[in-house]
N, C-alpha and C positions, 0 to 999 in steps of 0.2 A: 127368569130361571136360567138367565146365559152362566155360563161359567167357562175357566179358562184354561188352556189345557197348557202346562206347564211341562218339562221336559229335562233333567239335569244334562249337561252335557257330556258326548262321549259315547261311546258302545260301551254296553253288560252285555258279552256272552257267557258269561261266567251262569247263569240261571236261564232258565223258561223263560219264554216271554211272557208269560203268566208274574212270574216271579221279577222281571224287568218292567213291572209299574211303575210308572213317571221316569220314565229312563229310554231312551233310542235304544235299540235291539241291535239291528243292521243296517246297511246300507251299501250304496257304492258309489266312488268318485263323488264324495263330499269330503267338507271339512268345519271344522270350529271355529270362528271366529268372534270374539265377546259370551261365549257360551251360545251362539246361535248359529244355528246348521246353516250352510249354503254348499252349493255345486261350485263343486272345484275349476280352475280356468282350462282352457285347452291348449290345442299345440300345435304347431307348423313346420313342416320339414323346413330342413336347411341344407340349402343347396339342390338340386336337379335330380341326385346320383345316391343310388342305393350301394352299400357298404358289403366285401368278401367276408362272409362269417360272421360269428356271433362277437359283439362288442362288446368286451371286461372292463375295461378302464377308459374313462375319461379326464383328459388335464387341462385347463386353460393358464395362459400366463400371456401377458406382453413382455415384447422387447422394448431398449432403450429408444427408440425410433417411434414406439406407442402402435408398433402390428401387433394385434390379437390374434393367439395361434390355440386351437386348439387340440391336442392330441387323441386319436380314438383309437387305441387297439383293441383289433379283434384275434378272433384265434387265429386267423390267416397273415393279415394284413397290417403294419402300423402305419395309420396314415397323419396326416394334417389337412387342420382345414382353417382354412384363411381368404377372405372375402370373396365367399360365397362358393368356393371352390374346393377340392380334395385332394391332396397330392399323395402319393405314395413315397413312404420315406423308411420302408422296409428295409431291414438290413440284409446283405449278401454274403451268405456262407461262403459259398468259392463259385470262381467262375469259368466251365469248362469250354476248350474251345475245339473245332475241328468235328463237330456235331454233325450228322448227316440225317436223311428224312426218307423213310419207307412207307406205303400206304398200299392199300388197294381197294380195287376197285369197286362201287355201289358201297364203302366201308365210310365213317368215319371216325376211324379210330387211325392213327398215325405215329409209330414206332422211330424214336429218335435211338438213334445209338453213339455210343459220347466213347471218345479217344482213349478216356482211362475211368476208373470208378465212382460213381456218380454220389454215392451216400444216400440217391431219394428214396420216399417210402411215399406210399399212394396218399394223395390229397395231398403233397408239397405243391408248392407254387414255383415256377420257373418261367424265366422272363426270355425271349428271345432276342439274340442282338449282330448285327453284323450277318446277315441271313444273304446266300447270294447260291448261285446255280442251281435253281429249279426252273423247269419249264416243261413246258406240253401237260400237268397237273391242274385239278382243279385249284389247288395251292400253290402259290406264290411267294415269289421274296415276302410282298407286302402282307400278306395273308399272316407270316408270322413275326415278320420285324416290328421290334418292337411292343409285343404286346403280351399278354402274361396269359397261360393253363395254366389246371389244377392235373397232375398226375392223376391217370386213369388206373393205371399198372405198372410194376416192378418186372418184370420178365427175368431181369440179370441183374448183376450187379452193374455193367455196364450200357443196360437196353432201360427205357421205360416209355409207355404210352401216352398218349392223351387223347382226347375225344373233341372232335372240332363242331364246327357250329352247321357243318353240313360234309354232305359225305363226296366221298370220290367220284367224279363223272367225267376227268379227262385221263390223259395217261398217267397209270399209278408209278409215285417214285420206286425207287429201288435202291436205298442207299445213297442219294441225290443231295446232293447241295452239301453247303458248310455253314457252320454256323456258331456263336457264341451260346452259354446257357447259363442263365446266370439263375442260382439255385439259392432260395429265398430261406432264410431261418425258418425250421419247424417250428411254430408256436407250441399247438399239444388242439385234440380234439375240440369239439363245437360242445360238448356235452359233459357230465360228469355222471359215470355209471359205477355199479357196483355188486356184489352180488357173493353166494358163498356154494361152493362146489365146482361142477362144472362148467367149463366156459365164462370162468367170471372174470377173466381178464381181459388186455385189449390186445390188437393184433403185436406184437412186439413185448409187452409186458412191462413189467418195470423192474431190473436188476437193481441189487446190491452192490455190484462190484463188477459194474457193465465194461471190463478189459478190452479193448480191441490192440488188434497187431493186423498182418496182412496175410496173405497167401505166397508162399515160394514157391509153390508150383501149380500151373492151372490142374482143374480138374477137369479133363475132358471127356467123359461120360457122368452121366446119374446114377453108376451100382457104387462105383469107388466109394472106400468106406476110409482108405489111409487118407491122413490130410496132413498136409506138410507145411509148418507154418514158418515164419520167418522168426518168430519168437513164442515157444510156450511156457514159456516161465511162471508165466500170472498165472495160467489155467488151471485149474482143479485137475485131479486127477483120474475124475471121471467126469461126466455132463451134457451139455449142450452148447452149440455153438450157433449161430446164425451169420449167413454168407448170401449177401443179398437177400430175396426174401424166402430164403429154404433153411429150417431147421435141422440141424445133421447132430445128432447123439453119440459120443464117444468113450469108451468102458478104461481106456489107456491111455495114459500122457508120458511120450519119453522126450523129455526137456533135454538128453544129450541131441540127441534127434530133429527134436521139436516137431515132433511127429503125435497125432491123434490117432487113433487106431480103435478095430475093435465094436464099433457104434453102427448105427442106422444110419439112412439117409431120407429127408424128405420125411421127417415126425411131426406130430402136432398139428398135422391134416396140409400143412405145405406141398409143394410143387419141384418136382426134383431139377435143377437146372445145370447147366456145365458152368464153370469159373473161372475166369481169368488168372491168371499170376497177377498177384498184388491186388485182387479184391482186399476189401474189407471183413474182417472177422473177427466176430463179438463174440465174447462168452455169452452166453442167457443160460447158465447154470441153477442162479435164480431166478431167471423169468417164471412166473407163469401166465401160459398161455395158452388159446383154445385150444381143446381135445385134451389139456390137462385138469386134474381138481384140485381145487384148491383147498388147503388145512385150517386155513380161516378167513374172515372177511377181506373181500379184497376191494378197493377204490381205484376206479383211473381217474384222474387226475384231469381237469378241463384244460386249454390252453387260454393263460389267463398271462396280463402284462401287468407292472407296477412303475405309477407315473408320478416322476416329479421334475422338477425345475432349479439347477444349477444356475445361479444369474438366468443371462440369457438361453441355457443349452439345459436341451430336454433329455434328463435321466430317463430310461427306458432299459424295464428287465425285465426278461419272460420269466416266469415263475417258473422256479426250480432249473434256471436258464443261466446264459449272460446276461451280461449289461451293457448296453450302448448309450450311445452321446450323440446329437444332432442337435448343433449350433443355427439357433435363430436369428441371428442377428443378420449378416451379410445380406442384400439384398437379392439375392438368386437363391436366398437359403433351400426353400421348394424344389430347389432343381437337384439339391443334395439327397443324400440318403443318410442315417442312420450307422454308426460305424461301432462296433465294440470299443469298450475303453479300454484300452493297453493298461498290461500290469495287474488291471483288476482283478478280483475274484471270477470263476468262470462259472459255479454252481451254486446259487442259493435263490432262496425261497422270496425275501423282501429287499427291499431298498429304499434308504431314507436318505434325503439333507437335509441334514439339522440345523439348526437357527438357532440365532442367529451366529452361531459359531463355525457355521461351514464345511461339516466333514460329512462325506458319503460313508452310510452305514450301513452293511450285511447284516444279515440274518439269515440263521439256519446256512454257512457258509462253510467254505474248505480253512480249514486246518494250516492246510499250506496252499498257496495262493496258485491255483493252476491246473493241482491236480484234483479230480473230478470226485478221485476215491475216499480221500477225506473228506467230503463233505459231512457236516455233524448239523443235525439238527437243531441244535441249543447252542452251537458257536455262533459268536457274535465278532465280526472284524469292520476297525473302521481307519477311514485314510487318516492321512497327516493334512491338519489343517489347511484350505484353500488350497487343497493338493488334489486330484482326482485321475491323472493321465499320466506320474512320472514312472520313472521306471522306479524309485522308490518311496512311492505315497502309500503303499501300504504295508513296510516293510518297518518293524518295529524299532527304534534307535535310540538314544536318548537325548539325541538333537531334534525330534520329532514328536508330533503328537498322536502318532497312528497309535493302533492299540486294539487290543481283543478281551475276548469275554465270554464265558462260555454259564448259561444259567442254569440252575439246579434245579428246582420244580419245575416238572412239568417231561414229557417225550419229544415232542415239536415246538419247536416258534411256529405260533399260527399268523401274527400278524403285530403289523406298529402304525402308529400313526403319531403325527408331531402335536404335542399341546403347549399351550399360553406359556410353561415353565419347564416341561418335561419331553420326552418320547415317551408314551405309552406302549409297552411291549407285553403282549398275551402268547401264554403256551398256550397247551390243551388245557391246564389246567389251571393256571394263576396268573397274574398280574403283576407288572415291575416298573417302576418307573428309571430312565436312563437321562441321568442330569448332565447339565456338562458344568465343569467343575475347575476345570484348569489344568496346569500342573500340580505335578507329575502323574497322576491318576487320568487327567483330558474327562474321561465321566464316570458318574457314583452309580451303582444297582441297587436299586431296594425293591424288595419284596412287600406291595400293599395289599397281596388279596389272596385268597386261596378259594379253591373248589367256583372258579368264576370265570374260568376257562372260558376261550374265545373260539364259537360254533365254525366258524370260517374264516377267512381271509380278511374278507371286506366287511362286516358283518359289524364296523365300528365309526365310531365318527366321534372329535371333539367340539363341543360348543360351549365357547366362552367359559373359557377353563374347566369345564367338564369333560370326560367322556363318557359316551353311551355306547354300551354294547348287546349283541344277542350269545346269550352263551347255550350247552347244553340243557338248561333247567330253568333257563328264565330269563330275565331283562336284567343288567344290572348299570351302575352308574359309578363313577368315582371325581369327586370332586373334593378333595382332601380326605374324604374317609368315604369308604367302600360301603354301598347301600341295593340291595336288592329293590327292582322298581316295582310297584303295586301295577297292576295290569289287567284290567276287567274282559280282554278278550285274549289270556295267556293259552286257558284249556283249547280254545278254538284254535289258536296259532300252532300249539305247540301236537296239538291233536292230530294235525294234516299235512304239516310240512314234510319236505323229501330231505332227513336227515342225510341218505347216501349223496346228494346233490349240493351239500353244506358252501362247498367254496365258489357257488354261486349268487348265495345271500349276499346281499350288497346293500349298505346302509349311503342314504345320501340324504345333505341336509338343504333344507328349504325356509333359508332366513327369512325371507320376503312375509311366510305366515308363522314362525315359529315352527316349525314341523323337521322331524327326523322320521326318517320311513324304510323301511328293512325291507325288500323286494324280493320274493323266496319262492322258490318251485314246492305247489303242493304235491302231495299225494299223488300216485300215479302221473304227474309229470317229470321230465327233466331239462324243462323250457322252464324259463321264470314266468309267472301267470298270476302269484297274488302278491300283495304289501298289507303292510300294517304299519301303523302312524301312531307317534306320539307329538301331541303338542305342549312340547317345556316351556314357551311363553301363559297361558294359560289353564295348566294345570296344577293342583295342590296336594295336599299330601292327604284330606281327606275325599280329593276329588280326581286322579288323576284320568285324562282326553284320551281317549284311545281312538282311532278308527282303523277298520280293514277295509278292503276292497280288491278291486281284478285289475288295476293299473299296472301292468307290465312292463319293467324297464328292468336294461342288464346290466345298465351305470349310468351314474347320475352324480353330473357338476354343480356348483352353487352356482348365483349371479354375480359373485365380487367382479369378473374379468366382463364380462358382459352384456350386465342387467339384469338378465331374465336366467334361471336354471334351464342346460342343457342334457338329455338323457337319450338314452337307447333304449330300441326296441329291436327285437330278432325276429323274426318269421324262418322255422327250419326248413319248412315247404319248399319257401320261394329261391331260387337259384341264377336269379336271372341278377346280375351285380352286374355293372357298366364297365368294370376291370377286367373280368377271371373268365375266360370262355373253357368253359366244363367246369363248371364250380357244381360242386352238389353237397356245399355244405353253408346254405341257408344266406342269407341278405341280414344287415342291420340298415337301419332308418336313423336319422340323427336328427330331435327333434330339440326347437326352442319349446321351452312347457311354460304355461300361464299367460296366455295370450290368445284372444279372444273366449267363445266360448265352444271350438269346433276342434275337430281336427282337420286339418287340412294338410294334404300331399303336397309334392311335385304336380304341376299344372294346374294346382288348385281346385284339387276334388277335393269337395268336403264330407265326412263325416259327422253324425250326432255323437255328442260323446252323453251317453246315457247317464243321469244320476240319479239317485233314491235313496229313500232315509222313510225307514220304520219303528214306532215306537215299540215299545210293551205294552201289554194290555192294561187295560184300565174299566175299573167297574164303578159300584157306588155304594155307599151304604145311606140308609135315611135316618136322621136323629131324630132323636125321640125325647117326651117327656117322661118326668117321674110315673104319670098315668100312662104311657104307652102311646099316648098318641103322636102321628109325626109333625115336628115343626121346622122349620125352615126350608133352604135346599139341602140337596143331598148332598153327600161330600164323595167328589174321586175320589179316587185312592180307597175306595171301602174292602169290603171283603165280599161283597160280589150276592147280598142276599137277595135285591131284589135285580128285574127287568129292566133296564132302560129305556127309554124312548126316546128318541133325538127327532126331533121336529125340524129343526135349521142350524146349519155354519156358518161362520162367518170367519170372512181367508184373509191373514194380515201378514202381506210381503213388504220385509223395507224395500228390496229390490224383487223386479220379475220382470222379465223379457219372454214374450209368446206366451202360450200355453203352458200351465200347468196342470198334470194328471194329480188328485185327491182321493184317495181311496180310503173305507172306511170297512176294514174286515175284521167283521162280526164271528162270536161264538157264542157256545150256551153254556159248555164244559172246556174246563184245559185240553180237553181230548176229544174233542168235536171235531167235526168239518168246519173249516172254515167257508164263509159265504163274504162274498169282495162287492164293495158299492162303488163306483168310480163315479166319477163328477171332473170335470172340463173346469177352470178356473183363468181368468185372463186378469190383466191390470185392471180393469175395470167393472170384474167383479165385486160385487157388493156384500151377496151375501146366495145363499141356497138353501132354499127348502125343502127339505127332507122326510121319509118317513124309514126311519131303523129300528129297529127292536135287538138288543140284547145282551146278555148276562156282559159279554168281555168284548170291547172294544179296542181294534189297535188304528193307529193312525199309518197311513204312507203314502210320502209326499214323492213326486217325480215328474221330469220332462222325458217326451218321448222323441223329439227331434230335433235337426239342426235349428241354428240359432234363438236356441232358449235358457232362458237363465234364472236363477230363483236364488234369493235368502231370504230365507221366514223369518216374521216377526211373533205373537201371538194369535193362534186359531182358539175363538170361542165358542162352543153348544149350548142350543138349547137343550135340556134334560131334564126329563121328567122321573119319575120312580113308575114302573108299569106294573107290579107286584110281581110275586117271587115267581111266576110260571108264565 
């Protein structure tokens, strides 16, 4: 009466598990391989040293010389990392000098004030350098030479804070010492939030037509309502301004004057402060921001980077940022930094180099190359071939192959990536391929897809002349003609994901097993925390592989450059980074993934990496003859009329390392209690004897600790018919 319990591959959440007969249900950290489930490989940090912020992008390339470099930016930080080490290759907005240090005492909080206006906003990073006349302090030259905070406070336009790693206990400064500051590119937040009415913006907001000019005269009190600028031409005629980090409201603009008038001071729940001559002053006319409500859905925007590789030199651009260049080739390269590209574009959303023909390509970019205000969502500008640094690589000619382009469907360019013959470019709403073509045209636009919009940024990946993406409504694929993907665990995906947290989704591909896996913050998160996997090696069109799972990563490389897939993970808790002293915006971990079967840290703590895989239920029906009476064995898959009875298992792993957990949970109805059998199973199991009784049986397999490993082969039952009660 043995019989074999057979299982198509793949997750059904698409039904019950009632209704997922002969089919895997759920699971976690598994995969497909030949149609037969096994536990995914594990993962080992690389390198000593935990990561400033959360990690968006991942890049590898070698130079001519065969160094493997690889890129990680996070929202704070873009670093390198190259044999077995981190370097910081962060680019420097400007560098202030003549810096002085105030403290006091039983405090550790330490007020720097800078010669002229600084631009920081709280959580900037700032490096210290050239650090000299402190003493009798619990703080020293050495305490800050050299070494990089996270701004604690904004006080002025020209004062900000930080918080040290321990507090004052000698004599506190008083405006002491001197020093350089070298003030690090804002990436953009650790998070992506959102919301509608009150307070659903971020501190600072996001304008339209973010103007700045300066101050012509300080302000030296907090009631003063005139403000006298150096130029109000661009201002609106009534509005908001922002002057370090105080909001000041203004009902009058006289442009002969240039004079503000008329307004509040210290709105939007800000802090009144005095102002130097030749601060900094923003319009935020369209900010919104807290203590305001908003008229409709608002997004901030995570700090996310976009990575690629020029020959030897790493393209590098903040999202809705610049772009910089950092040359890998020199062999001190490590000791450089990251430098903006002259000439460039200054504001847009992506960046590409195209292949093989060589041109750096914008998206979502200015209009006119510089200035910040044209920036258009749907402009597209691209250099003059093997051109990317001159003073005229992007300036249109007809000695030149630069060039622009601006696309029609769709609000935003969400995102590109390079394919086998094309650039793949997604709006919100459609799809274009970007050929290159020569002269005098340099590339063609066509329009392949509608209503297939691209859900986030990263949210894409091409494989072997494919691409696959995650759009608003579903999975879809285009490999010469545009096809919505079949997806047995869409309802579940699409049921719990954190659509507000969208340009978080991050697709990375895992050629080693055929797998593409979409990494997405569910519900009630806005940390990444689940995936879902397709495998295109192994699936069909009447069968296609799905699986989900809790594998958390916030970018994710392939192995061409180094063997094995590299990926991130974030902990927003943890703040404790080897770099950033006052960091409080979370650590990344930079892991090699598929290798061994653990996880393993720094110092070589290991963790179990837990896996399981459960079927759908499974009943029986008994056959009968023309007289009614029953012959043969029963057949799974029935419709459930009579009792089962399982007498014994028998466990068939092609592979298994240590223990494995077998559970056999029982029902009576779809809508029972469930009742769970467990059984211990080793390489050397044979078989186990049993006594179960009931209508619906599901099967789930799992390891419960370090080093254990499992791919099933066929599990057999004995089974009996026990009548219908």
């Amino acid at each position: 009466m043995l019989q074999k319990l057979g299982f198509a591959p793949g997750f059904n959440k698409q039904v019950t598990e009632t209704g997922a007969e002969g089919q895997w249900f759920d699971g976690d950290n598994v995969r497909f391989r030949y149609g037969t489930p096994e536990k995914i490989g594990g993962w080992s940090q690389l390198g000593d040293s935990v990561l400033t912020g959360a990690a968006r992008a991942v890049h590898h390339w070698e130079n001519n010389d065969s160094v493997k470099y690889a890129a990680i930016g996070t929202n704070r930080i873009l670093y390198v990392y190259s044999g077995g080490t981190y370097y910081d290759i962060h680019p420097i907005r400007t560098t202030l000098t003549g810096a002085n240090f105030s403290s006091t005492g039983g405090s550790a909080a330490v007020t720097i004030t800078c010669s002229g206006v600084h631009g920081l906003i709280e959580d900037d990073i700032v490096l210290f350098d050239s650090v000299t006349g402190l003493s009798g302090s619990t703080f020293t030259n050495a305490t800050f030479e050299d070494n990089k905070f996270m701004v604690t406070s904004v006080p002025s336009a020209t004062t900000f804070t930080i918080t040290m790693a321990t507090v004052e206990a000698g004599t506190p400064l008083s405006t002491d010492g001197s020093a350089s500051v070298l003030c690090y590119y804002n990436v953009g937040p650790s998070q992506q939030l959102g919301g509608f009415g009150w307070g659903t913006a971020n501190w600072g907001g996001e304008a339209s037509a973010p103007v700045t000019t300066t101050l012509a005269s300080a302000l030296t009190n907090t009631v003063d309502t005139t403000i006298v600028l150096t130029d109000s031409s661009q201002f609106p005629s009534s509005g908001e301004i922002r002057i370090g980090s105080e909001d000041i409201s203004f009902t009058a603009n006289n442009t002969g004057t240039n004079t503000l008038s008329g307004g509040a001071r210290a709105v939007n729940g800000t802090s009144p402060s005095t102002h130097s001559s030749s601060a900094t002053v923003t319009n935020i006319s369209d900010f919104v921001a807290w203590g305001e409500a908003s008229t409709a859905d608002f997004t901030i925007s995570p700090g996310l980077w976009v990575l690629d590789n020029f020959g030897q030199k790493l393209i590098a651009l903040i999202y809705n940022g610049a772009c910089f260049e950092w040359d890998g080739a020199p062999s001190n390269a490590t000791a450089t930094r990251a430098t903006i590209i002259p000439n460039a574009p200054t504001k847009s959303r992506h960046v590409i180099v195209s292949t093989p023909d060589r041109h750096l390509v914008f998206f979502g970019t200015e209009t006119k190359v510089g200035d910040t205000t044209t920036q258009d969502d749907m402009f597209i500008r691209f250099s003059d071939q093997e051109s990317i640094d001159q003073t005229d690589s992007y300036t249109v000619t007809a000695n030149n192959t630069a060039g622009t382009q601006r696309l029609a469907d769709g609000s935003r360019i969400m995102g590109a990536i390079k394919g086998r013959d094309a650039i793949y470019v997604w709006t919100d709403t459609a799809l274009f391929l970007m050929q290159f073509v020569g002269a005098p045209f340099t590339f063609s636009f066509q329009q392949v897809g509608t209503n297939c919009g691209l859900l986030g940024k990263n949210a894409c990946i091409e494989v072997d002349g494919a691409a696959y993406w995650m759009s608003e409504n579903g999975f879809f694929t285009y490999d010469g003609q545009l096809k919505s993907m079949p997806c047995l665990v869409e309802d579940f995906v699409y049921d719990s994901i954190n659509t507000t947290a969208r340009d978080l989704v991050n697709a990375g591909l895992n050629n080693l097993f055929g797998e593409i896996t979409w990494f997405y913050c569910n519900s009630g998160s806005n940390v990444v925390n689940r995936q879902v996997t397709y495998n295109y090696l192994d699936s069909t069109t009447q069968r296609p592989i799905w699986t989900t799972g809790s594998l958390a990563r916030t970018a994710w490389q392939d192995s061409a450059v180094f063997g094995l897939p590299h990926a991130t993970y974030y902990t927003a808790s943890d703040n404790n980074s080897f770099d950033v002293t006052g960091n409080t915006d979370g650590t990344t971990i930079y892991y090699e993934q598929e290798t061994g079967t653990d996880q393993v840290n720094a110092g070589g703590a290991v963790t179990a990496v837990i896996a399981n895989i459960s079927s759908g239920d499974f009943d029986i029906t008994q056959r009968r003859s023309n007289t009614g009476q029953t012959v043969g064995m029963p057949d799974l898959r029935g419709d459930g009329e009579f009792i089962m009875r399982i007498s014994r298992f028998i466990p068939d792993f092609i592979d298994q390392t240590g223990n494995t957990s077998i559970k056999f949970k029982t029902r009576i109805y779809p809508n029972s209690s469930q009742v769970t059998n467990t059984f211990t199973c080793t390489s050397s199991t044979t078989k186990k004897d049993v006594r179960i009784r009931a209508r619906q049986i599901a099967l789930e397999v799992a390891n419960t600790a370090s080093g254990e490993d499992w791919k099933l082969g066929t599990f057999r039952l004995d089974i009996h018919p026990g009548g219908r009660r």
